[in-house]
N, C-alpha and C positions, 0 to 999 in steps of 0.2 A: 388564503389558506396558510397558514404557521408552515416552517419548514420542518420535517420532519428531520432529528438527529440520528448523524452519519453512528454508524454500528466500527467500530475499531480495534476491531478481535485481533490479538497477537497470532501468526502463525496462520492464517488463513488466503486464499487468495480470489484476489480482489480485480477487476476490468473497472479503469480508472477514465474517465472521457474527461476532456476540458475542451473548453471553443472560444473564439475569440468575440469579442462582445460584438453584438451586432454580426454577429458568423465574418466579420472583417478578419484580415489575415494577421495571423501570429508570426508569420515566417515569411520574407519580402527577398530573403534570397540566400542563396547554400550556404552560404556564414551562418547566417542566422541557425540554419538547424545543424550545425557544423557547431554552433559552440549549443546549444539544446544539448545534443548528442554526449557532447563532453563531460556536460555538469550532472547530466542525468545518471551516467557513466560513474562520475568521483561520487552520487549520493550514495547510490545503491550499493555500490563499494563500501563505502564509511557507514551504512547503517544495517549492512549483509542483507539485503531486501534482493528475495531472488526476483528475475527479470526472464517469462517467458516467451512475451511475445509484445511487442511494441509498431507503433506504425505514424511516422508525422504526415500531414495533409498542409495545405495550407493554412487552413484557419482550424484545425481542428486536431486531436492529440488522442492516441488508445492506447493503454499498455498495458498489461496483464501481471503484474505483482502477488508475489506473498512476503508479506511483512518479515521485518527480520527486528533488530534490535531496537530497532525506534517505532512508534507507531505512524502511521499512513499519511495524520494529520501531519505529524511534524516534518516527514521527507516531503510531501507536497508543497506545503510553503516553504521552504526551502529552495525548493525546485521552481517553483512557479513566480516567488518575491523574487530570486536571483534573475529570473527569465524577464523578467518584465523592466529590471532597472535597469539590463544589460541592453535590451529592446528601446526602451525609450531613449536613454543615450546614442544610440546607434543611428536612431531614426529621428534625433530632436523632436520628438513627443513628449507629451504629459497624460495624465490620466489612468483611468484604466483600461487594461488589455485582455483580460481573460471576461468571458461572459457570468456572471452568477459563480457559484462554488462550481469546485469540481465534483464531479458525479464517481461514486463509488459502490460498486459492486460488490457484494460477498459471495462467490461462484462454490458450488458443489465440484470437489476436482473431480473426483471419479467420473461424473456424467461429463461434465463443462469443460474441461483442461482442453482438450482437441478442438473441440468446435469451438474454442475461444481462438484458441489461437489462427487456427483459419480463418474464423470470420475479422480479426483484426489484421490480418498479414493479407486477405485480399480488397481491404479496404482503397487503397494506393490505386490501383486496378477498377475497381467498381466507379469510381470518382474521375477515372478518367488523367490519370496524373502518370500513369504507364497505359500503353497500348496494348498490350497483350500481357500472356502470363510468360514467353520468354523472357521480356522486358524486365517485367517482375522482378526476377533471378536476380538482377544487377542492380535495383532501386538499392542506391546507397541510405534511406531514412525507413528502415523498419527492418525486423527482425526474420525476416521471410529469407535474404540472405544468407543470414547469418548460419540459419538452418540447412542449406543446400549445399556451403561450404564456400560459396564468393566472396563472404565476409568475413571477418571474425570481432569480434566485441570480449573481451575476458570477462566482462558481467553477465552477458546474458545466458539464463540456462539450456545451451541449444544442447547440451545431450542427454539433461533431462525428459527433453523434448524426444528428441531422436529415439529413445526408446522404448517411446508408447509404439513406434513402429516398427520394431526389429532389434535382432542384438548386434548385428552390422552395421556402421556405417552409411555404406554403401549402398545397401539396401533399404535401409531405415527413411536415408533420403528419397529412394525412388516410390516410397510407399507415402512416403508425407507429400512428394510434389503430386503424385495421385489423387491423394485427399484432398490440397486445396485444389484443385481441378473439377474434382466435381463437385464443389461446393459454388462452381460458377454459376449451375444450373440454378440451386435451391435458393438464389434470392439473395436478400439482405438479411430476413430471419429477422426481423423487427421483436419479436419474446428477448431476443439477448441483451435490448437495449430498453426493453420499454419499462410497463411499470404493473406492480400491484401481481394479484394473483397468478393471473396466468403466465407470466415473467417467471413466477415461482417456480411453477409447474411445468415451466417449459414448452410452452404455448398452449392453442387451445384443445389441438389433437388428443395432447394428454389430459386434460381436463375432461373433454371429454367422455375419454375412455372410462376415467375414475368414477364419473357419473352412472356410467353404464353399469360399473359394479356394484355403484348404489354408495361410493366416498364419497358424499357432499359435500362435508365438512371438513376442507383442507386449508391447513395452518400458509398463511403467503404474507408477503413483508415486500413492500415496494424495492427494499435496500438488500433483497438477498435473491440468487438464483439457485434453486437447487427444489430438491423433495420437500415433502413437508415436514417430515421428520427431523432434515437438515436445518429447516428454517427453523425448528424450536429449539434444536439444540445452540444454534445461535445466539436467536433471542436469549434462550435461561443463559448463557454464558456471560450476554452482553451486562444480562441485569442484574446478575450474583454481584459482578466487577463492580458495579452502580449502585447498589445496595449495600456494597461495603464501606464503599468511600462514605457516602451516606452514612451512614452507623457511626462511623470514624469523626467525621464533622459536627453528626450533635451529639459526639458526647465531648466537643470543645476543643479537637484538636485540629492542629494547621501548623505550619510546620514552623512554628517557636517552638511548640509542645513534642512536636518531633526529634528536633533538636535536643530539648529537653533530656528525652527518653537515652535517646543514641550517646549523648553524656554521662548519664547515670552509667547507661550498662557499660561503658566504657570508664570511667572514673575518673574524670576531668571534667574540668568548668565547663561550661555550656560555652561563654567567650572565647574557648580556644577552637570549637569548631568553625567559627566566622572568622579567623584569622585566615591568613595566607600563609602558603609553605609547604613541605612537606614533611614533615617530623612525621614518624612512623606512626603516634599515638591519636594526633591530631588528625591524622587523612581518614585514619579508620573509625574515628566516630563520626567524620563527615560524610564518609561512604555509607554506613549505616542510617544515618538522616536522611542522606540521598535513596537510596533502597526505599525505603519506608516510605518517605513521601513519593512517591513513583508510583510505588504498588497499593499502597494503602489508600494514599489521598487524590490519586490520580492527575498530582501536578504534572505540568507540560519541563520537561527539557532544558526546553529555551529558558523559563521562569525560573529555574536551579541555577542553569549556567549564569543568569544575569546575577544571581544572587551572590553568588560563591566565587566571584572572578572566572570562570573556566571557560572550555569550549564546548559545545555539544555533544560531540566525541566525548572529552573527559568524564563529563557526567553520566554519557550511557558505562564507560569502564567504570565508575565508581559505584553506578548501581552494581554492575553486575558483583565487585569484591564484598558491596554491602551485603549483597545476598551470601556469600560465602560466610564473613562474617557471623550473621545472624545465626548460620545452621551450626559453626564452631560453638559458637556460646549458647548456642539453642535456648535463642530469647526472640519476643515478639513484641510488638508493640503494644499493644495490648498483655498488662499482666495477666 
């Protein structure tokens, strides 16, 4: 069966799983997730990807993201290439260490926010890796700390968090260690990990239900959790994005033509945007190419930065002045 393609929605949030190939261990000892910790910490920083709920295992990884400046694909490899060349050096290995792609989720927050993050902050506990939920408290590798106040991380969104439960503190915490508590009873909840419709729908209870009202026909996407309505509004998002690039591609553009354009509206030679430096006139038609191919052509980052000498950081700052740019001169790529 073909793999179906990951959905890469700006601004939405997403329950991210990876596993080490063969379920063998990704993490052989507290360094190991001692520097995970760290680089996952500098991504999410450098690419403003909020971070609600995370949890390391041995061999296995959950963490609960909405996208910020970069899209999911691009902080994941990042995350995962840097993870694995730091791991093989450490351990004198070769090969590969993560199983398959990583698995990503598009969650409805209103419904999902909570019961994600419990079900991934009692994972540590479930597996058997803390003894109890006092235990819990003090697991230095996931975000369940962080929330209680034994931790602290400047990435993670723990008062995000904290305020689905209260506008105190204090209280917020005694109402959240509440809820993962009794979420001990309810299981693993297999709908938040599995696949296809009833994943959508939020297992089969609810499916059921809708059947009883006589909804048979509910919209579900293996790659999304949420309502039906949620999943379409998804989907039309995903595919508006994809039908543009598309549109953009045959009618012959790639980013020479891009180039091109961001020259023109800016009134210097196409060659001066491939130079190096930063002359005020030069960066700003490069920023605008960068813009364009981003949004339009749906090139990757990484494929700018290698292009344009920069660094990945760089080229998310120069999309975003491209965007500015574009709205001062209220021009598009398309005449």
């Amino acid at each position: 069966m073909p793999r179906v393609a990951r959905l890469d929605a700006a601004g939405v949030l997403n329950h991210v799983i990876f596993r080490g190939i063969e379920r063998r261990k990704i993490f052989r000892s507290a360094a190991d997730k001692d520097w995970f910790v760290q680089r996952l910490g500098q991504l999410l920083s450098a690419t403003r990807t909020s971070c609600y709920a995370w949890a390391l295992m041995d061999n296995n990884v959950h963490l609960l993201l909405r996208t910020g400046d970069e899209s999911l694909a691009t902080l994941m490899r990042r995350l995962l290439t840097g993870y694995a060349g730091y791991f093989n050096r450490e351990h004198g290995r070769h090969g590969q260490l993560f199983q398959n792609r990583y698995k990503s989720i598009i969650c409805q927050e209103d419904i999902y926010l909570k019961e994600l993050v419990r079900y991934i902050h009692l994972n540590p506990f479930r597996a058997g890796m803390v003894k109890s939920l006092q235990k819990l408290r003090s697991y230095a590798y996931s975000g369940h700390s962080a929330l209680l106040g034994e931790k602290n991380y400047d990435w993670q969104q723990a008062g995000y968090v904290l305020e689905l439960f209260g506008k105190r503190v204090q209280r917020a915490r005694e109402q959240y260690e509440q809820y993962v508590a009794e979420g001990v009873e309810q299981g693993r909840k297999p709908e938040l990990v599995g696949g296809g419709l009833i994943r959508s729908m939020g297992g089969w209870e609810a499916v059921k239900k809708l059947r009883l009202k006589g909804q048979d026909r509910v919209k579900g996407d293996v790659r999304i959790l949420g309502e039906g309505e949620f999943v379409e509004q998804v989907l039309a998002s995903a595919g508006e994005k994809f039908s543009r690039a598309y549109e953009f591609r045959r009618q012959g553009y790639d980013i020479d033509k891009v180039e091109q354009r961001a020259a023109e509206e800016l009134g210097l030679p196409v060659a001066e945007i491939r130079k190096s430096g930063r002359e005020r006139h030069r960066t700003a038609a490069r920023s605008l190419a960068i813009y364009w191919a981003v949004r339009e052509l749906n090139i990757p980052g990484v494929a700018l930065a290698k292009r344009y000498g920069l660094t990945q950081s760089a080229v998310v700052h120069a999309s975003r002045r491209g965007e500015e740019i574009a709205k001062e001169l209220n021009c598009k790529l398309l005449k």
